[in-house]
C-alpha positions, 0 to 999 in steps of 0.5 A: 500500500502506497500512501502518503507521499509529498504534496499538498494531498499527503494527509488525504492520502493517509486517510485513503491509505489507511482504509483501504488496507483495513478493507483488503486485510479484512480480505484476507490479505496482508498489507503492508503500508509504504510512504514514499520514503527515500529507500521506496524502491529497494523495499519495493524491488525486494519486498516480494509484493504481489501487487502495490496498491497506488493510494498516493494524491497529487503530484509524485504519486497520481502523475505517472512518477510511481508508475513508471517506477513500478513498471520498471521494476515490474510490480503489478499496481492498481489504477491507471499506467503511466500516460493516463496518470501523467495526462490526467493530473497535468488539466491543460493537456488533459483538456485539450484532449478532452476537447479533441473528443468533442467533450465540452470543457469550459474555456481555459488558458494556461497561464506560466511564467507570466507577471502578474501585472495588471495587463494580464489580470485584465486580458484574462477577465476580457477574455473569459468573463468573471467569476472565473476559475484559479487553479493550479494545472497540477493539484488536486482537492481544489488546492490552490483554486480560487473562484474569482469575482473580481479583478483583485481576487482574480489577481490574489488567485493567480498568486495563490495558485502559483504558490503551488504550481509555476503553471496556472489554469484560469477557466471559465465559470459554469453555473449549475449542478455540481456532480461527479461520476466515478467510472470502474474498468476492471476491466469491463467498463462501469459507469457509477450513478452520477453523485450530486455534491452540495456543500456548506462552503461557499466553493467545495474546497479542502475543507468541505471536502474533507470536514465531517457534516460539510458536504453531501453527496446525493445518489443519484443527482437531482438532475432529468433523466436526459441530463443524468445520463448525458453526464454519465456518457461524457464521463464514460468518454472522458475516462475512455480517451485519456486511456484510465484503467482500474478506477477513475472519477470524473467532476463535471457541472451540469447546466441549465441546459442539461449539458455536462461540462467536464472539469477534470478526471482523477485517476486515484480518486479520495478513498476516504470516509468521506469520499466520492467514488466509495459512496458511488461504488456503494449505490452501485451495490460495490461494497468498499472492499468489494472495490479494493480486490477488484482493484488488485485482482485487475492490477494482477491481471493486467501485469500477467497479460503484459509480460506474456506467456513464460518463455519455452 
């Protein structure tokens, strides 16, 4: 079990990490935790793992780095590969190929390097419109992001998102129905019901997301058929054209008009008390640990298919 490791989402990923091992070891499976420690790769060349449970948030962990070393030294890990992960955490990529698919993403420029001068505050509020949206390229948990409705918090939200990425994304605001949809490939595709997000919060940030009695999560969404089932599609989409595999979850708005407006896909989504994908799971009649072995066993799987049939 993989969880911990060194951004901002460290101790989600605790959170994450610890519960999966209680539901695998109630399984029937020894688990062992690992933090991303400097001496991660001798532990794992040598531990004699059957496979690594990837629990890790954020960058150095969600985004390609840990698997490209697991592929390397030929652990079976669950979750998405390499390109998928490095695709998904990275929003700017990962909408361009998002829009490619003819999926509608909110318009967005990336912003990095730039000054943060008035010209640039001003030329992004023309041309997106304001409230707008801050955020890191690479961050997860809504850490860093700002909902903009003014030029000077449009100005403080550059700043704030720089503070943890040298890239920044500013995106167009779309109001509507919050929902996300978590899509399971293990490996038959399975689309969740489309979970509704409400919140106490001004905006569903860190702290609504994980604080206990601040957000609320409705199965399925209080949404028109048509428009549930469009959102199911998209995110289905989504996760099918940025090649996920294992599990993935897909954060969407939903507008007036009943289109799904994609935000960004998470490859290893909150596995939490409180998280989104395990709730989804559930109404889909998954129970948590159900979720986890079909995890591994796919993870396993997939190593076995890769290297072939042994040698004559």
């Amino acid at each position: 079990m993989l969880c911990g490791g060194r951004s901002a989402e460290r101790e989600v990923s605790l959170a994450s990490g610890a519960q999966v091992a209680a539901a695998l070891a109630s399984r029937g499976h020894a688990v062992e935790r690992l933090d991303l420690c400097p001496d991660v790769w001798e532990r794992l060349r040598d531990g004699g793992y059957d496979c690594c449970f990837v629990a890790l948030h954020g960058r150095l962990g969600e985004d390609g780095t840990v698997q490209g070393m697991l592929e390397l030294l030929g652990l079976p890990y669950t979750g998405s590969g390499v390109l998928a992960s490095a695709l998904c955490l990275d929003k700017s990529a990962a909408n361009r190929m998002l829009e490619a698919e003819g999926l509608m993403v909110p318009r967005f420029e990336e912003v990095a390097g730039e000054p943060l001068e008035f010209e640039l505050v001003d030329r992004l509020a023309a041309k997106l419109g304001l409230p707008a949206v801050v955020k890191p390229v690479r961050e997860g948990s809504t850490i860093g992001l700002t909902v903009a409705f003014d030029l000077d918090q449009l100005a403080s939200g550059l700043a704030l998102a720089r503070s943890y990425d040298r890239r920044v994304m500013v995106q167009r605001f779309v109001a509507g129905t919050e929902v996300t949809v978590g899509v399971l490939a293990t490996p038959e595709l399975q689309v969740l019901p489309t979970l509704e997000i409400t919140y106490e919060n001004p905006t569903y940030d860190y702290d609504a997301k994980y604080t206990a009695g601040k957000s609320h999560h409705i199965i399925p969404a209080r949404l028109p058929e048509p428009a549930r089932r469009a959102a199911e599609d998209a995110a289905a989409r989504a996760f099918t054209a940025l090649g996920c595999e294992g599990m993935a979850r897909v954060d969407l708005i939903v507008d007036a008009d009943g289109v799904p407006w994609v935000l960004e896909v998470n490859t290893v989504p909150g596995l939490t008390a409180l998280s989104l994908l395990p709730d989804a799971a559930r109404a889909a009649g998954v129970p948590f640990d159900e979720l986890c072995e079909r995890l591994v066993q796919y993870g396993v799987e997939r190593q076995r298919r890769c290297r072939g049939p042994a040698p004559a």
